[in-house]
N, C-alpha and C positions, 0 to 999 in steps of 0.2 A: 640595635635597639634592645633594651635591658628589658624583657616581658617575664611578668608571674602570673600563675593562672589560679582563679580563685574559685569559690565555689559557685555552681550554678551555671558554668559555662561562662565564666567571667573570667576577660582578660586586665590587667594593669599594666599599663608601657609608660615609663618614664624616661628620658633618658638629662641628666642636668645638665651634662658637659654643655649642651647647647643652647642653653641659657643665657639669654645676654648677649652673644656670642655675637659682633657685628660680622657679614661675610660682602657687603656691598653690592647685594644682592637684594632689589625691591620688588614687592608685592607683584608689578607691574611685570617687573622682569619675568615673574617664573608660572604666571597663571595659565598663559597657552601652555607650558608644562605641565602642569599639574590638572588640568583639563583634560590635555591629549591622553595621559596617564591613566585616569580614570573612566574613561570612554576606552581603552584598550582592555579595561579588564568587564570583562560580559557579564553583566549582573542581569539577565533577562530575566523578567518575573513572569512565567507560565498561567499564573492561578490557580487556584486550588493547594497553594501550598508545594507547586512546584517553580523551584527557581535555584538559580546558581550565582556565585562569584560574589553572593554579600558577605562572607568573610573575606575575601581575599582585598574587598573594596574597603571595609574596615581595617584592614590590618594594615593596608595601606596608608588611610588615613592614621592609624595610630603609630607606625612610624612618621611621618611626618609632623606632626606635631612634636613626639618625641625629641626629633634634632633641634625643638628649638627650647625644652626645657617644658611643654605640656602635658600631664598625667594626662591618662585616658583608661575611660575604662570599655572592655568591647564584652556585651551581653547577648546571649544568642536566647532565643526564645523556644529556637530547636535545635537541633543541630545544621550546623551552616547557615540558619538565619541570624543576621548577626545587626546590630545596631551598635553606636559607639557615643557613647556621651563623656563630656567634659567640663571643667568650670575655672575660667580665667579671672584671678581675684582681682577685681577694680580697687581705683583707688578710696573708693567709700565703700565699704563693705555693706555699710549699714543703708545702704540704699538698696529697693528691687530689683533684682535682678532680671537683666534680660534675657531671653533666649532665639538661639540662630538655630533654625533647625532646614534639615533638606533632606532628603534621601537619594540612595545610589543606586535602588534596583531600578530598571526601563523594562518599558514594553521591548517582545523582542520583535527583528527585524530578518529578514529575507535579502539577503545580499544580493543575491537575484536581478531585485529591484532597482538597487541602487546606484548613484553614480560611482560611489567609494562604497570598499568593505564599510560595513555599519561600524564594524568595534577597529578598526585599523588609526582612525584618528588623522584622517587626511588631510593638509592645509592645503587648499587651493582657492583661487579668486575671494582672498583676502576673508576668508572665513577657516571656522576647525569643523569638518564636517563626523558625523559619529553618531548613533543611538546615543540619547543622554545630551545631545550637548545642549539643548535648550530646556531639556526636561530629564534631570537637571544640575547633570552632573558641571554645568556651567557658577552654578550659586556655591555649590559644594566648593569648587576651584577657586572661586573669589573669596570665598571664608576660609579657607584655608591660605588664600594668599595674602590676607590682610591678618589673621593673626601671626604667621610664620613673620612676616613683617615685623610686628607690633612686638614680641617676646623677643628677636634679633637685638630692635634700638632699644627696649624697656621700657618703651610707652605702655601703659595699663592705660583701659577705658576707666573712664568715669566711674563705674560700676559692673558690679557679677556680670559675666557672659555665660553663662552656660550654652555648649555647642552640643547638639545630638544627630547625628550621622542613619539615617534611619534605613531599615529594612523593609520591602513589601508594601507601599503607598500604592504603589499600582495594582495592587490586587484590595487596597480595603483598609489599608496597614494592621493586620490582626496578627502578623508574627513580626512586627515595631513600635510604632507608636505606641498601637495601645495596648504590647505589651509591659513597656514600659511606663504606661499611665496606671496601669491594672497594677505593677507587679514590683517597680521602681523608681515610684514618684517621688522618693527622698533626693533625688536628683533635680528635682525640679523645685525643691525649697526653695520660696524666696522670692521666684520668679512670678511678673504679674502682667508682661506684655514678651513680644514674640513678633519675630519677623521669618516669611519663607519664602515659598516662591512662586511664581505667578502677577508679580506687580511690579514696579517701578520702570515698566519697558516706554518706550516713546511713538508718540505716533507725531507725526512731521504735520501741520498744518499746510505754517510755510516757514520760508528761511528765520522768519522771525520770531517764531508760535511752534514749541514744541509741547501738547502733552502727555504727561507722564503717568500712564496710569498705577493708581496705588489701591490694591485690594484690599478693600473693606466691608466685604461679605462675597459670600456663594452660596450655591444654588446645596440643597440637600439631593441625596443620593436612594434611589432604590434599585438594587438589581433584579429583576424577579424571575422566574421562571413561569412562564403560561405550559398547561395543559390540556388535550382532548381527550377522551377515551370515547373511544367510536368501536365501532361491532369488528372485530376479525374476519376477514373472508377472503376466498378465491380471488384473485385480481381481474379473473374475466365474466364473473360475475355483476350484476346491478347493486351496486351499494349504495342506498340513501342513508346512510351512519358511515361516513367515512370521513375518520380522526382527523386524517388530513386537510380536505376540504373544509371542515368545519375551521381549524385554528388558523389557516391559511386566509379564510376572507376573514376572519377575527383579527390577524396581526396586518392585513391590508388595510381594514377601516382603522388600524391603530397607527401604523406609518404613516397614514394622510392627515389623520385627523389634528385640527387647529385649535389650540389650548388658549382661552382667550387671553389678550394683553393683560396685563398686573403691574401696576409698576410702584415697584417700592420706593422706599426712601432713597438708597444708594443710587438705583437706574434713575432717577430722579433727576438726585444731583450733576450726577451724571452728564446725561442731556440736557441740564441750567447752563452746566460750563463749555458744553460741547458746541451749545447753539449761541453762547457767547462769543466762544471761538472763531465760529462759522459765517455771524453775526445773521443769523436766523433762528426762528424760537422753533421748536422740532418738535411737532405731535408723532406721541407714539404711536399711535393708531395707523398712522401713515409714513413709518419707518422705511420705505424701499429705497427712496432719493436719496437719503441719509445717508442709510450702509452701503450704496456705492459707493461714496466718498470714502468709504473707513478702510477700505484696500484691504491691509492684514490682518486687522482687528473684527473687522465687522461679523466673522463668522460666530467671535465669542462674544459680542455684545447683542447683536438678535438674538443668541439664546437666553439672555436675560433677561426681555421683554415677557416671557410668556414660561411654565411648566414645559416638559421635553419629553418624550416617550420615542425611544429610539429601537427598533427591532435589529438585532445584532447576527441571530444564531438560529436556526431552525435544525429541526432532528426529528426523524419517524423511519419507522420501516427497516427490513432486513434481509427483502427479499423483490425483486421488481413485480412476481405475481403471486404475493402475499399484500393485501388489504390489513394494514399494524392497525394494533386495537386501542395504539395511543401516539399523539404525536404532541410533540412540545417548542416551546421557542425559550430564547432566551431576550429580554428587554433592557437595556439601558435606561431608568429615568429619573429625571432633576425635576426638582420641584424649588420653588421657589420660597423665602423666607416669609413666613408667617402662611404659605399656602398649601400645608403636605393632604391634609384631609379632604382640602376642594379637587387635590389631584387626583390622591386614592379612587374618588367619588367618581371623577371622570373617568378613569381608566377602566371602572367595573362598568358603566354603562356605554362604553364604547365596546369593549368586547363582545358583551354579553354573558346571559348567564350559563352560557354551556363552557365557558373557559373557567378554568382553574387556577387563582394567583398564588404563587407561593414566593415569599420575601429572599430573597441568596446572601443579602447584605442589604444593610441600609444606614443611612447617618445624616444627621441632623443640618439643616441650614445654617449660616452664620450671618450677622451683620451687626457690624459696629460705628459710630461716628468716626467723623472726620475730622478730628480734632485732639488735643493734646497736644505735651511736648515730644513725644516721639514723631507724631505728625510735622510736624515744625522742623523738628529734625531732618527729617527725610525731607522738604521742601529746601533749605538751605543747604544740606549737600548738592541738592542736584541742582540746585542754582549757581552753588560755585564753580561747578562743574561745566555747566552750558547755562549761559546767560537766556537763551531763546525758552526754558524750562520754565511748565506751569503745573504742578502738582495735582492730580484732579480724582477722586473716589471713584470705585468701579467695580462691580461684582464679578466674580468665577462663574465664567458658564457651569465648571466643574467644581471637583472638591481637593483639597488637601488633607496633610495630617492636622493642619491645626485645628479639624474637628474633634481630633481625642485630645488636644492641650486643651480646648474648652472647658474637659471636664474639670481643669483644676483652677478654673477660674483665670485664665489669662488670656489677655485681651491680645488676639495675633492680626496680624497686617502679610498681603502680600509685599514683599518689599525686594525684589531680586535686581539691582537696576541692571540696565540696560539701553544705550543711546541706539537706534537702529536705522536702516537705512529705509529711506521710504518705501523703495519698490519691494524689501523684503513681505514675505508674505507669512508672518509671525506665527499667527494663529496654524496655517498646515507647518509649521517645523512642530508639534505638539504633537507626538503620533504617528507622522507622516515618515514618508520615503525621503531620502537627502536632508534629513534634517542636519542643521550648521545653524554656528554661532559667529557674527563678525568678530574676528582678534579686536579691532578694536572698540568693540561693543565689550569684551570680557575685562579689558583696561580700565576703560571709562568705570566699569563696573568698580571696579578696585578702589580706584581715585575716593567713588562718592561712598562707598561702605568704612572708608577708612576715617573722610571726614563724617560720615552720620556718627558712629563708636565715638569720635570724640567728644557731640554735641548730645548723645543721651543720655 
């Protein structure tokens, strides 16, 4: 691969020779490769600013694109944080551009745990098992197997692709996304919708009834850090100020407590089509019957009924008979679109006034219609694909980056497909221990991203 390095911690890899180049070799053929490939290289993101292997996952990606005749450019926001963007000229320039975006850092993983090393990349019972393969270093694999494809025969899409390879999603994306929203948005000229990841997966009715969910908003984000300071003392002393006790029943009535139901427009629709499906009309209010039925899914659609306040992390003390004169937690929470202030609101009268909230990150809700030609798009690949396919809106319990492409006005869609086997249980490969992708869920995927690029 022919690389020059430019200012700013900017890579260019071009390579032409492989332009055009037919080698008889299809998308299909090389994505369990290019999967396995990319789960072998460790990009666990730490937090806080510590993480490894996003250059090496970039560089990656920008030789491969390279053999097929794709400039690329790879931007680090620090050192080894690295993100990689690119723009495949369509055949109408003069149309909007779209953009494919995903990232390569994962949560890290404890082998330990596991059935397979996490980063080894092990194919067994008809899956690639790996940190990443469903989150998401599987979307990455199929955009890169469908352009490497498309630059081989010389098929151009319709219009601009801009591709961005992202850094640090799992921490907030503050050294990728948005540093390249903040700092390199001349890359994103042009562009005025977006697809990532988290959407197009299936859930099995019956043999006859699959749907497909397509994300169309998610939940907003606060991470925050709670506080007590309570009196220092002897540990075999009577302490009525003690830090601990104090945050400890604060972050219990916060675990339990029940945010009431909300349902937006998307959860809505949602449950219009769900209980069409089902041929039952579904109160949400009485949601338990329901999400038995959802098998894999159900854990990330009850969290879209209602706000989330998740206790993640607790910390105090230093000494077993030392009484610390402060103890803290750490909170996971989503709030719902158009509801961040009724949450705020709850969370300070659930605690109480002796806790102290302080924000670590936060970021905006999303929600968009269910409609356009991109939508249509994505409904008629995945129908040529599996005839039993019904396209259906659905929000992210969680969030992505397309929080920071918001800010440049482009309207993003979950869109990663994925046909999946019923008894999978989706929602735990998110995070979980043994997370796996079926091979031929990453195909299928291939098939339907290759016909969508044609039809937007």
């Amino acid at each position: 691969m022919g690389a020059t390095t430019t200012s700013g911690g900017s890579v260019s890899a071009t390579n032409p020779v492989g332009q055009g180049g037919g080698t008889g070799v299809s998308g299909e053929d090389e994505v369990v490769d290019l999967c396995r490939d990319l789960i072998r290289i460790d990009t666990s993101n730490f937090g806080g600013g510590d993480a490894r292997g996003e250059r090496a996952a970039a560089e990656y990606v920008a030789e491969k694109l390279a053999e097929v005749g794709v400039e690329s450019k790879i931007i680090e926001s620090e050192r080894g944080r690295a993100s990689l963007v690119a723009r495949i000229e369509g055949e109408d320039p003069s149309r909007p551009a779209l953009l494919i975006h995903g990232h390569t850092d994962v949560v890290p993983a404890d082998a330990a745990d596991w059935t397979y090393d996490p980063f080894a990349g092990e194919i067994a019972d008809g899956c690639l098992w790996g940190r990443g393969a469903v989150d998401m270093k599987d979307m990455d694999a199929m955009t890169l197997a469908v352009i490497r494809d498309r630059m081989r025969s010389g098929r151009r899409p319709p219009r601009d692709v801009v591709l961005a390879f992202l850094a640090d999603e799992e921490a907030g994306g503050v050294f990728g996304a948005r540093h390249l929203v903040d700092h390199h948005r001349e890359h994103f000229d042009g562009v005025t919708e977006a697809i990532g990841e988290v959407g197009g997966f299936s859930f099995t009715v019956n043999d006859d009834l699959r749907l497909y969910l397509i994300e169309t908003a998610q939940k907003g984000m606060h991470w925050m850090r709670l506080e007590v300071e309570g009196t220092a003392g002897h540990g075999s002393m009577v302490n009525r100020d003690n830090a601990i006790t104090e945050l400890s029943e604060a972050v219990a009535r916060l675990g339990r407590h029940k945010f009431p139901v909300r349902v937006t427009k998307t959860v809505r629709s949602f449950l219009d089509e769900l209980g069409d499906a089902l041929g039952t009309e579904l109160d949400p209010e009485d949601m338990e019957e329901t999400l038995a039925k959802l098998g894999g899914i159900a854990r990330i659609i009850g969290a879209t009924l209602q706000n989330t306040a998740a206790p993640t992390q607790l910390n105090a003390g230093y000494k077993v008979n030392v009484i610390p004169g402060k103890a803290t937690a750490h909170v996971d929470g989503r709030f719902l679109p158009g509801h961040e202030e009724e949450f705020l609101g709850d969370l300070d009268r659930v605690l109480g006034p002796r806790v102290k909230r302080i924000s670590e990150h936060s970021d905006r809700a999303l929600e968009t219609t269910f409609d356009g030609a991109l939508v249509d798009a994505m409904q008629s690949a995945l129908k040529a694909e599996d005839r039993a396919a019904r396209a259906v809106p659905y929000m992210l319990s969680g969030g992505t980056d397309a929080k920071h492409f918001d800010d440049l006005d482009i309207r993003c869609f979950g869109f990663a497909p994925l046909k999946l086997p019923p008894e999978l249980d989706f929602a735990g490969m998110f995070h979980g221990v043994d997370e796996r992708v079926p091979l031929d869920g990453l195909k299928f995927g291939v098939r339907v991203l290759d016909r969508f690029l044609d039809q937007c």
